[in-house]
C-alpha positions as CSV (number, residue, x, y, z in Angstrom):
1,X,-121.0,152.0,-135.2
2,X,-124.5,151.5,-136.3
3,X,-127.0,154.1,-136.3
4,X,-129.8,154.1,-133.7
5,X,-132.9,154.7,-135.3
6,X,-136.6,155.4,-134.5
7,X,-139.6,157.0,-135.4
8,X,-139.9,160.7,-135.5
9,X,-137.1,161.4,-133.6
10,X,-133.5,162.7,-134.3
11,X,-131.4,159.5,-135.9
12,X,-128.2,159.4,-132.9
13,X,-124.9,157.3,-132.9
14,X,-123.4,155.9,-130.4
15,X,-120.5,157.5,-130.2
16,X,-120.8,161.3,-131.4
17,X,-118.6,161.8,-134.0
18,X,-114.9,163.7,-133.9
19,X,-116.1,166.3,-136.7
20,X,-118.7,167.4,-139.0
21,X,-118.2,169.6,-141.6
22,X,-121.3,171.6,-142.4
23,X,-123.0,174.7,-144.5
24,X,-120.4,172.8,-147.9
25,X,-121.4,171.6,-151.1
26,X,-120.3,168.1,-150.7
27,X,-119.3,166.1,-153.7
28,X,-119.7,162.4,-152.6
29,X,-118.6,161.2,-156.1
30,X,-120.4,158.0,-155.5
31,X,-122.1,156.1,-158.6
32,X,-124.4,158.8,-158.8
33,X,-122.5,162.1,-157.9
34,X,-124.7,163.0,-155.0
35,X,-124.0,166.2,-153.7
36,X,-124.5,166.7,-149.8
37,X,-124.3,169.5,-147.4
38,X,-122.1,168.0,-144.4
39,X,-120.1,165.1,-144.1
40,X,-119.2,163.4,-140.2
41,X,-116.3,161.8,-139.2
42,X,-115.0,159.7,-136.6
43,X,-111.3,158.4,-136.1
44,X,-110.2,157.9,-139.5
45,X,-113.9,157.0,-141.5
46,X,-116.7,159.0,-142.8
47,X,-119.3,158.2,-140.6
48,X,-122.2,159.7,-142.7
49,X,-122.8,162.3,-145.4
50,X,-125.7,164.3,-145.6
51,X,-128.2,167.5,-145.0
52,X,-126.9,169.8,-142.9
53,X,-129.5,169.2,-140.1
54,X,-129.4,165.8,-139.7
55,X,-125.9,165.4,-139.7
56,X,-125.2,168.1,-137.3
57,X,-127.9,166.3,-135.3
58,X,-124.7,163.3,-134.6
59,X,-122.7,165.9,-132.7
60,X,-122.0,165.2,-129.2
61,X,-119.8,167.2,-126.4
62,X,-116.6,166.7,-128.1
63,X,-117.2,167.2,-131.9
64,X,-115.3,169.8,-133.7
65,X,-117.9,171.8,-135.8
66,X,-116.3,173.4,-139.0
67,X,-118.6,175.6,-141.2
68,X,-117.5,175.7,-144.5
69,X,-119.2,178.6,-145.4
70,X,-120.7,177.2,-148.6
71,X,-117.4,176.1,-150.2
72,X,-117.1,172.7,-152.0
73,X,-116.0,169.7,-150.7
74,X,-114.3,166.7,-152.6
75,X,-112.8,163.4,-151.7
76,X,-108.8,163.5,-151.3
77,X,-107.5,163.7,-154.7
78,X,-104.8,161.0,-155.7
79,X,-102.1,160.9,-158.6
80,X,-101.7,157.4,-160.1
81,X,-98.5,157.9,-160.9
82,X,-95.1,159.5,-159.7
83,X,-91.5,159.0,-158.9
84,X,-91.2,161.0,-155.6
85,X,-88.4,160.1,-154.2
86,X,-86.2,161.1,-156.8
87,X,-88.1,164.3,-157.8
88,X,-88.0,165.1,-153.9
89,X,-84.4,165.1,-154.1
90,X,-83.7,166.9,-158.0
91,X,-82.5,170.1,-156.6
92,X,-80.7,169.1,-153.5
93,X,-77.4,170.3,-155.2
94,X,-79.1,173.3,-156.9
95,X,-81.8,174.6,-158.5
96,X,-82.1,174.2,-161.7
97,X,-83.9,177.0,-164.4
98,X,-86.6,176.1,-166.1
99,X,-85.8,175.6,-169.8
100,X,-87.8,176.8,-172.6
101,X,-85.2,177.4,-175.1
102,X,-81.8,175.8,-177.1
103,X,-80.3,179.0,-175.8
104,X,-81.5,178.4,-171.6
105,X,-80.2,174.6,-172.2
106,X,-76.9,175.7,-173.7
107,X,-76.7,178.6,-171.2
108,X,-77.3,176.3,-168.4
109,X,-74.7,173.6,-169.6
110,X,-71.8,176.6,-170.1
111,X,-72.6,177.8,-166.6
112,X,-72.8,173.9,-164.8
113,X,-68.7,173.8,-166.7
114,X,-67.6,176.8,-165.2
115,X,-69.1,175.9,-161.9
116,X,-67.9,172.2,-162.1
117,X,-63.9,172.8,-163.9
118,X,-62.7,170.8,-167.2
119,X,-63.5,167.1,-167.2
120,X,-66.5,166.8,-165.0
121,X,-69.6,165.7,-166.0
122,X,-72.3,168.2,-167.0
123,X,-75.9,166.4,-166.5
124,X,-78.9,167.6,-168.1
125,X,-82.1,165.3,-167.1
126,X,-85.7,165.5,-168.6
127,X,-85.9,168.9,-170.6
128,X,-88.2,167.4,-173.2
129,X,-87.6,168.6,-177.1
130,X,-91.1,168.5,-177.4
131,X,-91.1,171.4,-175.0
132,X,-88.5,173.6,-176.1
133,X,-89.7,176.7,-178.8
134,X,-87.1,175.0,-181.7
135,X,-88.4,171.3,-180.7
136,X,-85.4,169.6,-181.6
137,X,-82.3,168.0,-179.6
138,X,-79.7,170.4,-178.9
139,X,-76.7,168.9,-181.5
140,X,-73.2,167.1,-180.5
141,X,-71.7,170.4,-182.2
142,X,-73.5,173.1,-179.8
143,X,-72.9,171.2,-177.1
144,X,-69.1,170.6,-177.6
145,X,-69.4,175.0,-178.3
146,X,-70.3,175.7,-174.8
147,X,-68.7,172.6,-172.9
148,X,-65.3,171.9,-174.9
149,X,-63.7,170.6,-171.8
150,X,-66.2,168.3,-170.4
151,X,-68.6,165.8,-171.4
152,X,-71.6,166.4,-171.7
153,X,-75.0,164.6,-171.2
154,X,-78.6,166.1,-172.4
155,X,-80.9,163.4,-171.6
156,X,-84.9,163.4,-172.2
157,X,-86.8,160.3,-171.3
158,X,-85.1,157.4,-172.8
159,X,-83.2,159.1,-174.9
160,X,-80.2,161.6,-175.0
161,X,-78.2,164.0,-176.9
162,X,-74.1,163.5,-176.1
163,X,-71.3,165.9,-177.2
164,X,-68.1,164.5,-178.3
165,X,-66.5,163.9,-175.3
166,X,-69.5,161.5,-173.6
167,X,-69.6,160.0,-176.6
168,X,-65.7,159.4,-176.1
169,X,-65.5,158.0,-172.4
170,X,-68.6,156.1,-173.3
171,X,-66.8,154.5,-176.0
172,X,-69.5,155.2,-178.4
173,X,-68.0,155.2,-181.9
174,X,-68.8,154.5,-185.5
175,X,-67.5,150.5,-184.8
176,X,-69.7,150.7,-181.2
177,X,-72.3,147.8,-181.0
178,X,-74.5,146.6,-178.6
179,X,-73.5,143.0,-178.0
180,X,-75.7,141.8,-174.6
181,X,-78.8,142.5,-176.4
182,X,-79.8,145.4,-174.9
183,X,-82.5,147.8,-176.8
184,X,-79.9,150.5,-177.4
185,X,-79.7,152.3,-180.9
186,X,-77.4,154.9,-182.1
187,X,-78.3,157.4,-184.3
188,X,-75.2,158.2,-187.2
189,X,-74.9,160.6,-190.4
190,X,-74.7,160.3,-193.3
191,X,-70.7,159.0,-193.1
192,X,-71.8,156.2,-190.1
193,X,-70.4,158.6,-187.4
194,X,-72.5,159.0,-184.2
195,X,-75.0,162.1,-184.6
196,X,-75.2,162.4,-180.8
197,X,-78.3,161.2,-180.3
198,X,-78.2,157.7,-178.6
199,X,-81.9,156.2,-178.4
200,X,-82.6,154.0,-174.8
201,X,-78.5,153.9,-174.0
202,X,-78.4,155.0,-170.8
203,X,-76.4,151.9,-169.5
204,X,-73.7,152.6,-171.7
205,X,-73.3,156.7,-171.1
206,X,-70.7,156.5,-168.9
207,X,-71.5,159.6,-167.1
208,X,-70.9,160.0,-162.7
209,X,-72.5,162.4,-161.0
210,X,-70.4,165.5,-159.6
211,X,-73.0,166.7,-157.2
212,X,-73.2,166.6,-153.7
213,X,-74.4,163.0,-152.1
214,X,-77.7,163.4,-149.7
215,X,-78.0,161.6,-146.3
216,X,-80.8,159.4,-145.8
217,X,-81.7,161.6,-143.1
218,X,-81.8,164.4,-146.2
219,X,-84.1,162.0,-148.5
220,X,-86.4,161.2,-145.3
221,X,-87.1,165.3,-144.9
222,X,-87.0,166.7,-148.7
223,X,-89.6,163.7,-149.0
224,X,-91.8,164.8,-146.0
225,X,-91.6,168.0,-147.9
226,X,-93.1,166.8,-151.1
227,X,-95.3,165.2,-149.6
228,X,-96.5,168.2,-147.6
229,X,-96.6,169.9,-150.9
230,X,-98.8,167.1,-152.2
231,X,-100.9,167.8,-149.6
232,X,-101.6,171.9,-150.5
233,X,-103.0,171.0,-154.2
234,X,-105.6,168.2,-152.7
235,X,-103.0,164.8,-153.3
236,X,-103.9,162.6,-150.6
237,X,-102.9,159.4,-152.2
238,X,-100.2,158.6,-155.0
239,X,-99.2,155.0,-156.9
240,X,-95.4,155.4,-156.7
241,X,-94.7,154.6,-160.5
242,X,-91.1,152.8,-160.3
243,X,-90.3,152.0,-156.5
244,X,-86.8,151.4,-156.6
245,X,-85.7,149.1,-153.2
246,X,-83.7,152.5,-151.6
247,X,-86.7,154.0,-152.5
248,X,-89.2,151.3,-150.8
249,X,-87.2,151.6,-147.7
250,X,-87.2,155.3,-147.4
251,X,-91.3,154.9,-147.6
252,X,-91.2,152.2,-145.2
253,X,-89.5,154.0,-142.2
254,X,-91.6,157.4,-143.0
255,X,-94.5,155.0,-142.4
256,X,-93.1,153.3,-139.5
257,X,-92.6,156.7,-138.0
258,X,-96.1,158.0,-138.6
259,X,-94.4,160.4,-140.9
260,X,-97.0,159.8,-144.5
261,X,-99.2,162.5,-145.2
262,X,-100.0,160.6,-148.4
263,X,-101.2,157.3,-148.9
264,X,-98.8,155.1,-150.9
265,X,-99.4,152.6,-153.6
266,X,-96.1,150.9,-154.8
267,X,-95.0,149.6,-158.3
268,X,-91.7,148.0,-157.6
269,X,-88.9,148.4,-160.3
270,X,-88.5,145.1,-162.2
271,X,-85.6,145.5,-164.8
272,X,-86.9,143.4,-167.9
273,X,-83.9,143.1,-169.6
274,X,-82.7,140.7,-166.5
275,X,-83.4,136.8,-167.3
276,X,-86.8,136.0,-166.6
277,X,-85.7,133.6,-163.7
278,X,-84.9,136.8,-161.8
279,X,-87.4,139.0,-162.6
280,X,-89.8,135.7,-161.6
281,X,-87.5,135.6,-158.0
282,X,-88.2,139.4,-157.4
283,X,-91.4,139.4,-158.1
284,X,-91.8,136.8,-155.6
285,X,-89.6,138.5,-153.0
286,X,-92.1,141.6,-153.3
287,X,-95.3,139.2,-152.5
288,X,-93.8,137.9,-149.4
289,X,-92.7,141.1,-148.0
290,X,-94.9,142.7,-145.2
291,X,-95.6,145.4,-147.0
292,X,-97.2,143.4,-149.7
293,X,-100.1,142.5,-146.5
294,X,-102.9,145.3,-147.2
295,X,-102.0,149.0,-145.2
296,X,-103.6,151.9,-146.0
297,X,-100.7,154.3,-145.4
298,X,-98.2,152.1,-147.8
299,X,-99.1,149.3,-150.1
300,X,-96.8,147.1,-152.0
301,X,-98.9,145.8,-154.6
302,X,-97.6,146.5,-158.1
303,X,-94.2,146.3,-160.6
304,X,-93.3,147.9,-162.9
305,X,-91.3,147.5,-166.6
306,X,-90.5,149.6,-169.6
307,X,-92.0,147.9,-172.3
308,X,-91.3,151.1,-175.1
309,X,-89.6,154.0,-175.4
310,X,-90.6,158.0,-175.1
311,X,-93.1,159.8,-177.1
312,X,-91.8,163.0,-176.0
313,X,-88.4,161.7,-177.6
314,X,-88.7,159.6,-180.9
315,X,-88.7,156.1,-179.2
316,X,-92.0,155.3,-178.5
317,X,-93.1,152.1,-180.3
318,X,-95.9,153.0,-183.3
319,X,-97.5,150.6,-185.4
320,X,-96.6,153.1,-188.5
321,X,-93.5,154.7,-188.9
322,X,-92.6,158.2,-187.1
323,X,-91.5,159.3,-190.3
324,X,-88.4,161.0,-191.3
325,X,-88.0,164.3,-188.3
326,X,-85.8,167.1,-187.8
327,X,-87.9,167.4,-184.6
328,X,-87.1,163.9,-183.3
329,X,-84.0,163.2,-185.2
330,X,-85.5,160.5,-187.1
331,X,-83.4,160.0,-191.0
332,X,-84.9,156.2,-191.3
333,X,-88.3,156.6,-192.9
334,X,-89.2,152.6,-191.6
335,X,-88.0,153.4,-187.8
336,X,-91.1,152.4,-185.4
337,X,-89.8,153.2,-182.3
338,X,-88.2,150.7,-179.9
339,X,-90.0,147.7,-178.0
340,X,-88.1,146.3,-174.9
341,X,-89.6,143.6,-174.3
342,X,-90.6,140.7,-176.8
343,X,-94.1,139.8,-176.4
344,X,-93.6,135.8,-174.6
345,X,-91.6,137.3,-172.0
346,X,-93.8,139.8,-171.1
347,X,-96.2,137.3,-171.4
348,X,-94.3,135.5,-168.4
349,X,-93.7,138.7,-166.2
350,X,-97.7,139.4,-166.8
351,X,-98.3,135.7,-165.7
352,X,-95.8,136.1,-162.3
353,X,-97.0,139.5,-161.4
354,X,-100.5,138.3,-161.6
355,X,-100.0,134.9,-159.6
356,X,-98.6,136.3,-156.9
357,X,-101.2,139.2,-156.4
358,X,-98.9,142.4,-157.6
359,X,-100.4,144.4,-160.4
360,X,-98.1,144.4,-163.3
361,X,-97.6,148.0,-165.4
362,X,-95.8,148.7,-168.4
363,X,-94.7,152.3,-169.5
364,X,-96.6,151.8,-173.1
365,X,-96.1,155.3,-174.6
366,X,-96.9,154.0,-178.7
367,X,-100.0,152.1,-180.0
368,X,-98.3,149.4,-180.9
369,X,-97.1,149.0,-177.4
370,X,-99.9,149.7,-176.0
371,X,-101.9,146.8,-178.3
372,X,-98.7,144.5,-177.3
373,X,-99.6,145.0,-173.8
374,X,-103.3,144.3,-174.2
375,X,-102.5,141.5,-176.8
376,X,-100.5,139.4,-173.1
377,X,-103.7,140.2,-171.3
378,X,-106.0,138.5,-173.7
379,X,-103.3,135.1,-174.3
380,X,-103.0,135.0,-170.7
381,X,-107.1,135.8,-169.8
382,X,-107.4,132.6,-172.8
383,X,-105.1,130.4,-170.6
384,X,-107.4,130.8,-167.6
385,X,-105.5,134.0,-165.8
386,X,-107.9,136.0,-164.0
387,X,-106.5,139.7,-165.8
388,X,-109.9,141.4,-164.7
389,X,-109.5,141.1,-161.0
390,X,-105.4,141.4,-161.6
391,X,-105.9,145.0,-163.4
392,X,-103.2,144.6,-165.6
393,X,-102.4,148.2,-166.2
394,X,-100.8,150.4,-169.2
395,X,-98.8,153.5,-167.8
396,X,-99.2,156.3,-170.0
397,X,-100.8,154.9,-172.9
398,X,-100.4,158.2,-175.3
399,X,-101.7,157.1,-178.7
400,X,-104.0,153.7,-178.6
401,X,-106.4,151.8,-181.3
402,X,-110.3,151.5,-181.3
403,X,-109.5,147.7,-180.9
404,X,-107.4,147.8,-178.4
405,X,-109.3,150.1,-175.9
406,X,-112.6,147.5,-176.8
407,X,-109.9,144.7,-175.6
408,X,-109.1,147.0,-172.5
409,X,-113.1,146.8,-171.7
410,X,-113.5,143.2,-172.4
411,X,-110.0,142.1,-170.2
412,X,-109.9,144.0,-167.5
413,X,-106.6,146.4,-168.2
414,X,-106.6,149.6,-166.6
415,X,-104.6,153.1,-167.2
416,X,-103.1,155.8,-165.7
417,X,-102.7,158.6,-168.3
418,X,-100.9,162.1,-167.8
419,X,-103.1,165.0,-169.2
420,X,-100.3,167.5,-168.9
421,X,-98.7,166.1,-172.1
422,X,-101.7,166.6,-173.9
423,X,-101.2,170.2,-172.4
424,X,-97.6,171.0,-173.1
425,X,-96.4,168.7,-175.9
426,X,-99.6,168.4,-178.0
427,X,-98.7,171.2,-180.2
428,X,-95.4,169.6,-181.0
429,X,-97.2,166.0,-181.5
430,X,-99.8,167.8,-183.7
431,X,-97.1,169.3,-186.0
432,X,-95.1,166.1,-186.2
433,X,-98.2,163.9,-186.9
434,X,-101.1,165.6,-187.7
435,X,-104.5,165.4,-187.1
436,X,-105.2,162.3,-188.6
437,X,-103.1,160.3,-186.3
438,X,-103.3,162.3,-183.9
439,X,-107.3,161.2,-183.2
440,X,-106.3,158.8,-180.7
441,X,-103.7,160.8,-179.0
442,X,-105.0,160.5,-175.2
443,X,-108.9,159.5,-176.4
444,X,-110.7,160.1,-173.2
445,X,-113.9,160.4,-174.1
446,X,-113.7,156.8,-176.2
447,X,-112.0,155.0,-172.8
448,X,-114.9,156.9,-170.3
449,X,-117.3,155.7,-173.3
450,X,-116.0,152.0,-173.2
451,X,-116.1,151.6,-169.7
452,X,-112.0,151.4,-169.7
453,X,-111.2,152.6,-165.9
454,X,-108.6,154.8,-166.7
455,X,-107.0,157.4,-164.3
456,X,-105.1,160.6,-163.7
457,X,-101.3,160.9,-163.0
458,X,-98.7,163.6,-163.6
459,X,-95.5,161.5,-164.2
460,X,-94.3,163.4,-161.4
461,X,-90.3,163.6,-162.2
462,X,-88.6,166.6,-161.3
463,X,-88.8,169.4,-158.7
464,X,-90.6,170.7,-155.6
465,X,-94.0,172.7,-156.8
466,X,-96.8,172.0,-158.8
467,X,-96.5,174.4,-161.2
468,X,-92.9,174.7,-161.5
469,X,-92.4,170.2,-161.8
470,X,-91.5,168.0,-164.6
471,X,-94.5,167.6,-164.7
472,X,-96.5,169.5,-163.5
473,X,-98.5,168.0,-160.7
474,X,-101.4,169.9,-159.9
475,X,-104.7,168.0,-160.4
476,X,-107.0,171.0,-161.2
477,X,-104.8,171.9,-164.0
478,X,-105.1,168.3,-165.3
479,X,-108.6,169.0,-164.8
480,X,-109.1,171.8,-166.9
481,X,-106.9,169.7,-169.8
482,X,-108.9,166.8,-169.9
483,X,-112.0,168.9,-170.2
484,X,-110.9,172.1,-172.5
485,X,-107.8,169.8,-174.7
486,X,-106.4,173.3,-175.8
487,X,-102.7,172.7,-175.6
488,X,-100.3,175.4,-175.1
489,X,-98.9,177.3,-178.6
490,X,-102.2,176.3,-180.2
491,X,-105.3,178.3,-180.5
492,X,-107.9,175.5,-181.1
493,X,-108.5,172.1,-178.9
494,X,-106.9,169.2,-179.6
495,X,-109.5,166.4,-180.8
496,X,-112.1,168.2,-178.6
497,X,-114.2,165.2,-179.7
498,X,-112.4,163.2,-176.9
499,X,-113.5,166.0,-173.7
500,X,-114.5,165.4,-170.9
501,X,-117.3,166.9,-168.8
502,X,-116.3,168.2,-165.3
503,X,-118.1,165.6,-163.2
504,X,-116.0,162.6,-165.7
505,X,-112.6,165.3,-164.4
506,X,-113.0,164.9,-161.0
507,X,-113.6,160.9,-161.1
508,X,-110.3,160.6,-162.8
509,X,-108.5,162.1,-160.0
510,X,-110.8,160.5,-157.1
511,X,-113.0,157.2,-157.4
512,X,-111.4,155.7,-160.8
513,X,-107.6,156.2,-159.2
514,X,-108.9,154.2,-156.2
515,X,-110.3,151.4,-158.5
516,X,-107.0,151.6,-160.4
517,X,-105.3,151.1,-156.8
518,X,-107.3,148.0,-156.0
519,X,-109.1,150.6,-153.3
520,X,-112.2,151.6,-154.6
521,X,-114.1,150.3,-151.6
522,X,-111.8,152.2,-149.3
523,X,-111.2,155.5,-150.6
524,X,-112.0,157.6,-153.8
525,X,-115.6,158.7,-152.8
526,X,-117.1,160.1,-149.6
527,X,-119.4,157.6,-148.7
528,X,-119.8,156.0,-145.1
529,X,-117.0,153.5,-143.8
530,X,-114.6,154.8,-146.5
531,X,-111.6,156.4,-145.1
532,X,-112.0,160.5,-144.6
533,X,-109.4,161.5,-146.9
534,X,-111.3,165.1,-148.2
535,X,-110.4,168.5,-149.3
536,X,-112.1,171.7,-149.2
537,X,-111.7,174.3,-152.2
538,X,-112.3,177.8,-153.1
539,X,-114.6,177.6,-156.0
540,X,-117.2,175.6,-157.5
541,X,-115.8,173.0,-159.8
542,X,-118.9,172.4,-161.7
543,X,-120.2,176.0,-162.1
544,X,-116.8,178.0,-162.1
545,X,-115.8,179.7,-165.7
546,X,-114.3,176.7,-167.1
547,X,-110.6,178.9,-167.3
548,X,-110.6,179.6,-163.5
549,X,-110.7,175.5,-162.6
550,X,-106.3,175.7,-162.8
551,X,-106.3,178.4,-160.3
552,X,-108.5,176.2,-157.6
553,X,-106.8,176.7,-154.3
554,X,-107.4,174.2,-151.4
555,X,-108.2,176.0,-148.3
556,X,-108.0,172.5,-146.1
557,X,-106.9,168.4,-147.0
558,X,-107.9,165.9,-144.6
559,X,-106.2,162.4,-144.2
560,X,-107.8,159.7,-142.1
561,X,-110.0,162.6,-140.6
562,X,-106.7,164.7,-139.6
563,X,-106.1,168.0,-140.9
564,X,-102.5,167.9,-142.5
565,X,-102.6,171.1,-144.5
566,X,-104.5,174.4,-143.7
567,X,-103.7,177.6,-146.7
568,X,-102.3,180.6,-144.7
């Protein structure tokens, strides 16, 4: 409703507003970072930002005054990229330790047999070696030591380490090959055996799963519960990374049932090694679905492929060698990683996604995946495809080229990027591939520099709990990472050449997440007319000892104008 204005009086609405909060240091994170004292809101929209005087001026009989007693105020924080269905539901069996060492994962694996009897399957998901102290694979002959009586499967990313009986069942011999064209590569000593280590396989580990089966009525609340967790650390928005159809559906009747806390963007799961006809025929059944029709609470706008493998595990695709590792298995000095896709058919996915409105992203973990991806959006901006409104987008993007990042600028392609690798694994990276290479391991100061929108996710996998996830979800520590770079186990930042300041940390996880949701000019700032998705925090951001910024607590988030989380 438009302001009623005149001169030398009191500026009035309307129709008073529902709320102001006042007596805040209001960070509007507009295009020029003003900061304001009190913001307004009615139904579900800022309706202005501003001093404290002349926004308190809107009130009316039924607004809801809230002094904020000089805390800071930010717009809703998002997190481009999560799986949360599945990390909702991890522990719904059990919970699982944390594992730091070879000793917690073989402990854990000895215990799951005992609990589980001879000849069931003993699952291990997502323990990175890049985080454990001895940063190697656990081996086929410690594994068969502490499970002789079951199989056994230890799998990280892509990529997994199998004792001898899952190698067995799977089938996976010295004479095993992959015969349907599937990306799959099996690492074998010195006499051809299998080593264990099977490299983007998981189709042919024959494992089943021996723990208990959740209701859909069990997936609806343990999701409501993540999302309320969200919530507490500021996430008022999240782009669903790899939307699997169950998992669309779940989102769907959460919505349907006013039960969203958290504004979804959707990447559906597109299976790229599928012919392209029916890749082609899914991607057109995701543009003619409702949800694919703009809604702010769910949006099905995106897909999603695998167009390399891990860098946490050996696979990603580099355009130099790994080089020979006892950390990442590696014995063939020429190995590259693996590519998934070849570069004309993700030419065509790129050109589908695109036509029919849904934003195409590829997990590109290597550089040389990462330039493949960016190569597609220049042939396909050459034949007339429009990639700078379609944001193609690179998910993860860990190591990347001076050229390709200038290509990024000049095309359009977006990323969402996952700072808490840079925290936890950079050490390990570092020690594998020193600093040379190792310049343009997450360079965010070179993409903020280049005017590449690039974003801030978690990768979300595992687990209930910021601190405690795979990974670990909470913004402000990926705050502090992107502006510090000092990784765990080192005592020295990591490239600090490629920091950011504080003001460039907060866009990541507010305004440029927005643009890299196609909802810049909805969300992402606190500016009138954009939805009144804010938080209010217990410390100053900008002027706080640069160590305290992981410890921020939010004392209130806001979606739509309604309070859905309030600290005890």
């Amino acid at each position: 409703m438009a302001l009623i204005v005149c001169t030398g009086c009191t500026p009035k609405t309307e129709v008073a507003p529902d709320l102001i909060i006042h007596n805040a240091k209001v960070l509007t994170v507009d295009k020029d970072f003003k900061v304001a004292e009190a913001v307004a809101i009615r139904g579900d929209r800022i309706l202005d930002v501003g001093a404290n005087d002349r926004i308190l001026a809107l009130a009316g009989e039924g607004t809801t005054r809230y002094d904020a007693g000089g805390k800071m105020v930010l717009p809703g924080l998002m997190d481009s990229h999560v799986h949360a269905v599945s990390s909702a539901m991890f522990e719904f069996d059990h919970e699982v330790p944390e594992m730091q060492t070879i000793a917690d994962v073989l402990g854990y694996v000895k215990s799951r047999a005992a609990t589980l009897g001879p000849d069931k399957w003993v699952n291990v998901s997502q323990v990175f070696i890049t985080r454990l102290k001895e940063q190697r694979y656990p081996t086929r002959a410690e594994l068969d030591d502490v499970a002789p009586a079951n199989p056994v499967a230890f799998r990280t990313g892509p990529d997994a380490s199998l004792n001898t009986m899952a190698l067995k069942l799977s089938g996976i011999d010295r004479n095993f090959t992959v015969t349907d064209g599937s990306p799959c590569r099996v690492e074998k000593d010195a006499k051809g055996d299998p080593t264990g280590i099977l490299r983007q396989c998981g189709p042919f580990i024959k494992s089943v799963s021996s723990e208990r089966v959740p209701t859909e009525a069990d997936k609806l609340e343990r999701t409501k519960q993540l999302f309320a967790d969200y919530n507490s650390v500021g996430i008022t928005s999240i782009g669903d990374g790899d939307t699997e159809d169950e998992e669309l559906e779940i989102f769907r009747k959460l919505k349907d049932s006013n039960q969203l806390s958290v504004r979804i963007f959707s990447y559906l799961h597109l299976n790229s090694q599928d012919p392209i006809e029916k890749i082609e025929e899914r991607i057109k059944k995701a543009a003619s679905d409702p949800l694919h029709t703009y809604n702010d609470m769910l949006w099905l706008r995106g897909a999603k492929v695998y167009l390399d493998g891990g860098m946490l595990t050996g696979s990603a695709y580099m355009l130099k060698p790994w080089g020979v590792s006892k950390i990442y298995s590696i014995t063939d000095p020429e190995y590259r990683g693996m590519r998934y896709i070849e570069p004309d058919k993700l030419a065509q996915i790129m050109r589908a996604a695109l036509q029919n409105q849904i934003q195409l992203t590829a997990h590109s973990q290597g550089d040389a995946a990462v330039t493949t991806f960016v190569d597609t959006a220049e042939r396909l901006a050459n034949e007339g495809v429009d990639t700078v409104k379609g944001r193609p987008m690179i998910t993860h993007g860990s190591f990347m080229t001076e050229e390709a990042i200038l290509k990024m600028a000049q095309y359009g392609v977006v990323a969402n990027m996952q700072p808490n690798w840079l925290q936890l694994d950079g050490a390990t990276l570092m020690k594998h591939f020193g600093e040379a290479r190792t310049a343009w391991f997450q360079p965010y100061r070179t993409l903020f520099d280049r005017n590449v929108m690039v974003g801030g996710g978690s990768d979300h996998m595992q687990k209930i709990g910021s601190f405690r996830s795979i990974n670990q979800y909470n913004p402000f520590l990926g705050m502090w990472t992107t502006i510090v770079r000092t990784p765990r186990w080192m005592d020295k930042p990591f490239h600090p050449e490629q920091d950011l300041t504080r003001e460039e940390a907060i866009r990541f996880y507010t305004i440029n997440n927005a643009f890299l949701l196609h909802e810049e000019d909805k969300k992402g700032s606190l500016e009138k007319g954009k939805l009144a998705d804010l938080i209010i925090v217990d410390r100053d951001l900008l002027t706080c000892p640069v160590g305290d910024i992981p410890q921020t607590k939010v004392l209130r988030t806001y979606l739509g104008g309604k309070l859905v989380y309030e600290a005890k």
